[in-house]
C-alpha positions in Angstrom: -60.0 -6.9 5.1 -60.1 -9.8 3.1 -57.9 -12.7 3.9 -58.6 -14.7 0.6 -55.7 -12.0 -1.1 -53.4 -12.9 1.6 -50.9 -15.0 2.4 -50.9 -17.2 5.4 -47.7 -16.0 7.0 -49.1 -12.1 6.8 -52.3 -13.5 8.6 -50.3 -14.5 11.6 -48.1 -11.6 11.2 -51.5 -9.6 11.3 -53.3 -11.1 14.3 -50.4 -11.3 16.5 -50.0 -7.3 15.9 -53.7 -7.0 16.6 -53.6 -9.0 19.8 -50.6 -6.8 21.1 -52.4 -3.8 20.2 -55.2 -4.9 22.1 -53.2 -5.7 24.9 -54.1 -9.7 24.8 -50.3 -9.9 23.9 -48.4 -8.0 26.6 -44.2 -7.1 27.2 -42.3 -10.6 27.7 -45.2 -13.0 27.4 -44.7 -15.8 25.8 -46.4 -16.8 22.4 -48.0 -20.1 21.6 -45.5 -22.7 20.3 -45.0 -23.3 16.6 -46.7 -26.7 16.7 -49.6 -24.7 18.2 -49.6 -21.7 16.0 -49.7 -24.0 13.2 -53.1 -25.8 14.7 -54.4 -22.7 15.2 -53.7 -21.3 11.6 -54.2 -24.8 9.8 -50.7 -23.9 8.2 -47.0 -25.8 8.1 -44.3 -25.0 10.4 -42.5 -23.7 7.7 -45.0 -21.0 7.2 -45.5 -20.2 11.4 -41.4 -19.5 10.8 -42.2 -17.0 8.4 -44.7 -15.2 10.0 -42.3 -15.1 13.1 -39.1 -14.1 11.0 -41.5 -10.7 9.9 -42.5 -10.0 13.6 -38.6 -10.3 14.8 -37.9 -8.0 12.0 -39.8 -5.6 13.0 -38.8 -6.0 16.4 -42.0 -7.0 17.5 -40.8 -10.6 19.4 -37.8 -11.9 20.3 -37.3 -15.7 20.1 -34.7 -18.0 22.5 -33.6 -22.0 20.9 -35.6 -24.1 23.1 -37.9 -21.3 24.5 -40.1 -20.2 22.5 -41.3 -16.6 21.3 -42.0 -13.4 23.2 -43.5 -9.7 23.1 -40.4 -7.3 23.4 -41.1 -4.6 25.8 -41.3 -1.6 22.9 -44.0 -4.3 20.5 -47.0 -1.7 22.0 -45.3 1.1 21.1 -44.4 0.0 17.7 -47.9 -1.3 16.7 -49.7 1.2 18.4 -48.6 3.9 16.8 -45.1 4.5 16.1 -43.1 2.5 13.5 -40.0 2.0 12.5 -41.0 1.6 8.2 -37.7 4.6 7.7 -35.1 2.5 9.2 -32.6 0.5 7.3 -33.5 -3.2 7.8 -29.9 -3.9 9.4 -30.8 -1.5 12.0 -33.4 -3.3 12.9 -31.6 -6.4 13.2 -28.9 -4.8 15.3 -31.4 -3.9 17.8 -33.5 -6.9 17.7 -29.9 -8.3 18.4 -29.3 -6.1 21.3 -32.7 -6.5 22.7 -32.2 -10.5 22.2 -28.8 -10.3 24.2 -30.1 -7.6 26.9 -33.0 -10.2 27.8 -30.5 -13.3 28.1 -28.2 -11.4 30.1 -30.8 -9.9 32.6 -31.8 -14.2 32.4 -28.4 -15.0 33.4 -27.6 -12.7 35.9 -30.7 -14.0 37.7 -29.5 -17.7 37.1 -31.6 -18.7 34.9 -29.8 -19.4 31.8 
C-alpha cells in the first residue's frame, strides 16, 4: 500500500490496527504517549489527536485525561475480523462511552482513581 496517497493521521490509524492484529497491541495496554507517537510518526500533536479520535471511534482505544491511551478489550475482535462499518456513528460513541465509564469504575472500585 502506498503511503505517499495517504494522510498522516490514517498511517497511524493503520499501524496501530496492524499491531493489534498482530497481537503486539494487546487488551488494556497502554499506547505510547502523544509526544512519542509524534517522534515516531515525524508528525504534530495535532495530527497524533486525529489519528487517536478515528481509533476511539471505532472503539478501538479508549483514552483517560492524564493517562494516556489504551487497547479496549473487543480492539482484536474488531480488527480481526468483525467490524462495526453498519452502525450509526452515535452508537459507537455510546459504547465507547460505556466502555470508557466501565473501565474507570472497575479503576475506582479498586482504588485507584
Amino acid at each position: 500500500m502506498s503511503t505517499e496517497a495517504t494522510q498522516p493521521y490514517q498511517r497511524i490509524v493503520q499501524d496501530v490496527r496492524q499491531k493489534i492484529r498482530s497481537g503486539l497491541f494487546t487488551a488494556g495496554a497502554k499506547l505510547p504517549s502523544t509526544r512519542e507517537l509524534a517522534e515516531t510518526y515525524a508528525v504534530a500533536p495535532g495530527t497524533v489527536q486525529r489519528a487517536l479520535t478515528e481509533l476511539r471511534t471505532a472503539g478501538l482505544i479508549y483514552s483517560h485525561q492524564g493517562l494516556g491511551s489504551f487497547v479496549t478489550d473487543t480492539a482484536s475482535e474488531t480488527v480481526g475480523g468483525r467490524t462495526d462499518d453498519w452502525m450509526p456513528d452515535a452508537v459507537r460513541t455510546l459504547q465507547q462511552q460505556v466502555r470508557d465509564l466501565t473501565a474507570r469504575i472497575e479503576r475506582i472500585e479498586k482504588g485507584g482513581d
